[in-house]
C-alpha positions in Angstrom: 11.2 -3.2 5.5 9.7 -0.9 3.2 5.9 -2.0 3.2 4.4 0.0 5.9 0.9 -0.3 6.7 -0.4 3.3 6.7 2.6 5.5 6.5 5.5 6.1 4.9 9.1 6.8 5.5 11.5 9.7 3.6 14.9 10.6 4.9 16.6 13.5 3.2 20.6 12.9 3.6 21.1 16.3 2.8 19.1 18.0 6.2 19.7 14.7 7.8 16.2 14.4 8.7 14.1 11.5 8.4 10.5 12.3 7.9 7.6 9.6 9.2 4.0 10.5 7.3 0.9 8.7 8.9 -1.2 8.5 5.6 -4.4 6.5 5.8 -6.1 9.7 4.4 -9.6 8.0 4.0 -9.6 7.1 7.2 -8.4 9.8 9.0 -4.6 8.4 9.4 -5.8 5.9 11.2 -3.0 3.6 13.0 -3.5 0.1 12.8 -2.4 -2.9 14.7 0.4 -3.8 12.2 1.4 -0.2 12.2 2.2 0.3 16.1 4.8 -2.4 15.8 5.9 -1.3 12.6 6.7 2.5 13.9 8.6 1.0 16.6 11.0 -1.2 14.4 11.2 2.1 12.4 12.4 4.3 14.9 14.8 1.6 16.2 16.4 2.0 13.0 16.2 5.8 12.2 18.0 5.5 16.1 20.9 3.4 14.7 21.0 5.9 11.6 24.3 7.3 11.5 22.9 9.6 8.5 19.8 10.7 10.6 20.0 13.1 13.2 16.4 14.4 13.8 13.1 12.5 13.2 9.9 14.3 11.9 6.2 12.3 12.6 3.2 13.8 11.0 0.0 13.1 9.6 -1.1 13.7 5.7 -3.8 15.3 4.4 -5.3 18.6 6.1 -7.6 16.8 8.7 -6.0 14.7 10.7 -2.3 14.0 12.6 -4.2 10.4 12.8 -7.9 10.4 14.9 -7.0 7.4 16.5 -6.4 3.6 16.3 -7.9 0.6 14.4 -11.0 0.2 17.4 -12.0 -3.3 15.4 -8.3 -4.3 15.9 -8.5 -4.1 19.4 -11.5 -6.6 19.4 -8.9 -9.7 17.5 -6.2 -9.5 20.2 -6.3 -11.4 23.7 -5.9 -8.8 27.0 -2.0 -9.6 27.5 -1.2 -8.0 24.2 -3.4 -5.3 24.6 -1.9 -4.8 28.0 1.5 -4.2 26.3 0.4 -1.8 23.9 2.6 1.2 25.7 5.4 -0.9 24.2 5.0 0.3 21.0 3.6 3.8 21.4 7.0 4.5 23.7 9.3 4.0 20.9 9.5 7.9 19.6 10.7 8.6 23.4 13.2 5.3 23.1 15.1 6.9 20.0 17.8 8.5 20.5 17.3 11.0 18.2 15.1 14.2 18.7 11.7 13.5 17.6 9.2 16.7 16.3 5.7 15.5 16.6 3.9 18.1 13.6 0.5 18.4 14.6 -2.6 19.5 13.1 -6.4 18.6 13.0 -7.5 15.8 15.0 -4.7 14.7 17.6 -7.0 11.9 19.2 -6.6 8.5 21.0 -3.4 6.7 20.3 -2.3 9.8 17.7 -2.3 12.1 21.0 -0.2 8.9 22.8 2.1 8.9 19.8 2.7 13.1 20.1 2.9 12.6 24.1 6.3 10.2 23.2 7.7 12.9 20.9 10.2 15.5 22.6 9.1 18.6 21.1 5.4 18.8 19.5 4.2 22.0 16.9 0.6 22.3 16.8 -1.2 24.2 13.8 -3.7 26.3 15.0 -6.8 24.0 14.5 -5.2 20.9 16.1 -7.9 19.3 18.4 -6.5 17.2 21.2 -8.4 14.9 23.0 -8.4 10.7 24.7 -12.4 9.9 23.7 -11.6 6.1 24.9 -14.1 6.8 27.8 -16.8 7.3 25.1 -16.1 3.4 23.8 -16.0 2.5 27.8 -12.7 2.3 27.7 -9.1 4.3 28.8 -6.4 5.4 26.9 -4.0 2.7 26.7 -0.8 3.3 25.0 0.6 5.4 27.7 -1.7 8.0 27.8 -2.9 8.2 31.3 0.9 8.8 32.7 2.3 11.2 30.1 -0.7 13.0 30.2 -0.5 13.5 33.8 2.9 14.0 34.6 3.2 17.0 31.5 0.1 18.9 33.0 -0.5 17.5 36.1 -3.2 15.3 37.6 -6.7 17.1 37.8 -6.3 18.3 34.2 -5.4 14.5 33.1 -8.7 13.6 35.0 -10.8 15.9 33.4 -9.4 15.8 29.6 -9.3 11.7 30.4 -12.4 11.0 32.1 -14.6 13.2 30.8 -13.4 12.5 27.0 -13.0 16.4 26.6 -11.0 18.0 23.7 -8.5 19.9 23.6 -7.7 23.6 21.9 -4.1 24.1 20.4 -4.0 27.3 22.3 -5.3 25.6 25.7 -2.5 23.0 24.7 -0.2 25.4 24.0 -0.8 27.5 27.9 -1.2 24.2 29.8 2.6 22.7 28.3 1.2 20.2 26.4 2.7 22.0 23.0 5.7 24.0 22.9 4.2 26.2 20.0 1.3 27.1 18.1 1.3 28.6 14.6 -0.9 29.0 11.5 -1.7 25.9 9.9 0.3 27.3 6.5 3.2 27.7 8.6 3.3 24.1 10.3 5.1 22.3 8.1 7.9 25.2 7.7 8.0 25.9 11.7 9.0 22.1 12.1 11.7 22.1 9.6 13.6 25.2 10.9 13.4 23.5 14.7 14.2 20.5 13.0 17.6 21.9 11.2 18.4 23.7 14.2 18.7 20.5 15.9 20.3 19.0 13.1 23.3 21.4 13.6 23.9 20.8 17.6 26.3 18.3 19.1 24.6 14.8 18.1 26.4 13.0 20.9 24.7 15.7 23.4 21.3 15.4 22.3 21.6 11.9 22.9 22.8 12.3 26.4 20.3 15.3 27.1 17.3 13.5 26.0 18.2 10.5 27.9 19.1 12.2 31.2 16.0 14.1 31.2 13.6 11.2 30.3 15.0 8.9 33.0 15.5 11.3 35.7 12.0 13.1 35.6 10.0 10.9 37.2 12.4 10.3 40.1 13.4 12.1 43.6 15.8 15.3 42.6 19.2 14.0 44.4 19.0 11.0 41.6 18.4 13.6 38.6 21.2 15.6 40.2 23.5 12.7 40.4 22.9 11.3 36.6 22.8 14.4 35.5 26.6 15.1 36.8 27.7 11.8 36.1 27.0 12.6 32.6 28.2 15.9 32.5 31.4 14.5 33.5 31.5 12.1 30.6 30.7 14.5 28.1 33.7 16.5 29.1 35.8 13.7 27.5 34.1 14.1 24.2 35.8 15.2 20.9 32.3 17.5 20.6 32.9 19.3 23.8 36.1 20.4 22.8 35.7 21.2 19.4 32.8 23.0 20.9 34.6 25.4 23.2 37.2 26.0 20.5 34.8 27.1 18.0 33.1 29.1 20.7 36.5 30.7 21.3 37.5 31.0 17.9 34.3 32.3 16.8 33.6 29.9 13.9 30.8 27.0 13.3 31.6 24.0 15.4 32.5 21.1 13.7 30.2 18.1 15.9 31.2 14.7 15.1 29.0 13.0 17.2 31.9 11.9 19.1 
């Protein structure tokens, strides 16, 4: 599937790093019905990717990361679809691969839903941030009551959710909810350097990390504890961890195979 409704798709075999670009320019990258489910089937396949190792979203254009969701849209489908919506939204946080959300502009509705579901998320110094659902008398959605809360914590949610308020990229930045802010001519350069450093880390690790942390988060610490070790143990076995250690020892570039 090459036809996407409102984005596009790159992947550069040389950095192995696939690139998603919301680009509805006109309309403020606005993400459409078709285009939720079509961004899921896409990151299911850059997952399966044996030539992609780190995935990129961002929004074209200099005023938007997207502003939100197709509101008519919402309006043609019945309540049990809408009530699955989170579906979609969570498929950045099912890859497997690491996923940079490059943010900039407005970061609103679903597009602040999409970035919650990324692992690592850049903001350019005029990113605005913000769920203004409560304005339509309605509530985020896609996932973005829970994320929200659990990355910075439940009376903050309230007040960003309920009150429809917006966000700063530096307020983002000191409450967690972006690991970095930096001029908006430097976005685009920031992500690809955090990008190629993932690129060149153990493949099969990243896989295991991402998946350890996600699942374990949200339960009691003797479970995270216990998955994490049982999956420390398995990576011992790995041709990565030793080829790791060796070129630690030997003092040369390690060699991952993702295996």
């Amino acid at each position: 599937m090459t036809d996407y409704d409102g984005f596009r798709v790159e992947s550069d075999s040389d950095s192995a790093i696939a690139t998603i670009t919301l680009d509805r320019q006109e309309k403020l990258n606005r993400v459409s019905m078709l285009a939720r489910s079509q961004l899921a089937e896409v990151f299911a396949e850059l997952g399966q990717d044996q030539a992609v190792r780190v995935v990129v979203l961002k929004g074209a254009g200099e005023r938007a990361f997207t502003a939100g969701g197709d509101v008519a849209g919402f309006l043609e489908r019945d309540p049990e679809e809408l009530s699955r919506l989170a579906q979609g939204v969570a498929a950045p946080e099912r890859c497997p691969k690491p996923v940079i959300a490059a943010l900039h502009g407005f970061t609103l509705g679903v597009g602040l839903e999409l970035a919650l579901a990324c692992d690592i998320r850049v903001a350019a110094q005029d990113t605005e941030l913000g769920f203004p659902e409560i304005n339509l008398g309605m509530i985020p959605g896609s996932g973005g009551t829970q994320r929200l809360a659990r990355l910075v914590g439940l009376g903050r949610a309230k007040e960003v959710i309920m009150r429809g308020r917006r966000i700063s990229a530096e307020e983002a930045l000191s409450w967690g909810l972006v690991s970095q802010v930096v001029p908006g001519d430097e976005l685009d350069s920031s992500v690809a350097s955090i990008a190629a450093e993932l690129a060149g880390k153990a493949g099969l690790a990243l896989k295991v990390a991402k998946r350890v942390l996600n699942h374990a988060y949200d339960g009691p610490l003797s479970l995270g504890l216990e998955l994490e070790g049982f999956a420390y143990g398995l990576l011992r076995s790995s041709h990565d961890f030793k080829e790791g250690v060796a070129a630690f020892v030997e003092k040369r570039p390690a060699d991952f195979q993702d295996r």
